[in-house]
C-alpha positions in Angstrom: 6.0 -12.6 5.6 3.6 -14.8 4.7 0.5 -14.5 6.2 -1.8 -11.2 7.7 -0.8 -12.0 11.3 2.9 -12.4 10.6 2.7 -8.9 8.7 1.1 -7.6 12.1 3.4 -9.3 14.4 6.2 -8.6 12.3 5.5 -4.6 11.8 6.3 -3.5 15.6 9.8 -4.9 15.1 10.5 -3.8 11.6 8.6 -0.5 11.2 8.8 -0.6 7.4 8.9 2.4 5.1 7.3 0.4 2.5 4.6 -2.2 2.3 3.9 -3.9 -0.7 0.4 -6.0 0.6 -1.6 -8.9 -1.3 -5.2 -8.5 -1.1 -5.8 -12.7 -0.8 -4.3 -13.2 2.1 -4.7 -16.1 3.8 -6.6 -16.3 7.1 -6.9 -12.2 7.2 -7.5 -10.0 4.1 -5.1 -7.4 3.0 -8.2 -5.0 3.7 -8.4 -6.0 7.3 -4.1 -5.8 7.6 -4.1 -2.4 5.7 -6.6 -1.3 8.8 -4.9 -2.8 11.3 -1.3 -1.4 10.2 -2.9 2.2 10.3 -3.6 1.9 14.2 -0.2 0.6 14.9 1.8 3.5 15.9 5.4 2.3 13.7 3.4 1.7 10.1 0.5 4.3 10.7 2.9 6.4 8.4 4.0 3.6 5.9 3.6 3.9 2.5 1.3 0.7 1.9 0.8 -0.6 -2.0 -1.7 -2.9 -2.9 -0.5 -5.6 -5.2 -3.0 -7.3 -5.8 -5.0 -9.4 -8.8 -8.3 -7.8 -7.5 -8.5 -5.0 -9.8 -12.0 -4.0 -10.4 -13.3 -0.2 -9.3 -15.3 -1.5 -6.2 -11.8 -3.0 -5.1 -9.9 0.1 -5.2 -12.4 2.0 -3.6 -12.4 -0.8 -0.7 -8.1 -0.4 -0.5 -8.7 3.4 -0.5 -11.0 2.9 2.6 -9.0 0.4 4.0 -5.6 2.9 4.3 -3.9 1.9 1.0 -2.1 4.8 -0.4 -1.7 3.2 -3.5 -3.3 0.3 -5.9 -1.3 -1.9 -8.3 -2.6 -5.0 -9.9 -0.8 -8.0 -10.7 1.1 -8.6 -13.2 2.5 -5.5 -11.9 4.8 -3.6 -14.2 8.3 -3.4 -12.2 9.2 0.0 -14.2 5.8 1.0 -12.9 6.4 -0.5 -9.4 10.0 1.3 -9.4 8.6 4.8 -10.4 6.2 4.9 -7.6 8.6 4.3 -5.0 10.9 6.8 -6.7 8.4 9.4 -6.4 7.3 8.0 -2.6 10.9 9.0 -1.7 11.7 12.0 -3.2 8.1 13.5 -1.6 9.9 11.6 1.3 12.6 13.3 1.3 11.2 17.1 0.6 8.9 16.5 3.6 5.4 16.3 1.7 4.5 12.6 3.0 2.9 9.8 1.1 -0.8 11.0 0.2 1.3 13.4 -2.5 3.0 10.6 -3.6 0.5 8.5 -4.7 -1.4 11.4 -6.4 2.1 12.2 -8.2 2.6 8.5 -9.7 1.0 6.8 -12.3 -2.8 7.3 -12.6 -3.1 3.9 -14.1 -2.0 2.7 -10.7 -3.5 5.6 -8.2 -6.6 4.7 -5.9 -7.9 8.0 -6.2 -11.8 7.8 -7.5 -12.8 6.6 -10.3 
């Protein structure tokens, strides 16, 4: 989609696994989506990434409050990109859900603290 409020209208309907969110949005943040996603009861369990060109420390500690599971910033690697939704679905699959996910992938990419 190509704007917050199509993300939010859209997400009801769709009820994606996966969310790969820019930050620099138009009209809404990616912050303010990433919030708004977690209260709506068919993405409060997505995996939502952060790909983003805002890459400083203060702006993956805002993603991490804002409900991102994981921060990448642009250029993104794709192998890097891939390998973190491998590991998303195989803790997927055994049951663990997403928090383990992120802490499993790439700590280049994680939002845990700095």
């Amino acid at each position: 989609v190509g704007d917050g409020a199509e993300a939010l209208a859209s997400a009801p309907i769709y009820a994606p696994d996966v969310v790969l969110l820019d930050i620099g949005l138009p009209g809404m943040d990616g912050y303010e989506v990433a919030v708004r996603l977690r209260a709506i009861p068919e993405t409060r369990a997505s995996f939502l990434v952060a790909l983003t060109g805002y890459g400083q420390p203060a702006d993956r500690a805002r993603a991490r409050e804002a409900g991102f599971d994981h921060h990448l910033t642009k250029p993104a690697d794709p192998d890097e990109l891939l390998r973190l939704l491998q590991t998303w679905l195989r803790t997927r699959k055994s049951g663990a859900g997403t928090a383990v996910a992120g802490r499993e992938a790439s700590n280049s990419a994680n939002i845990a603290p700095e």
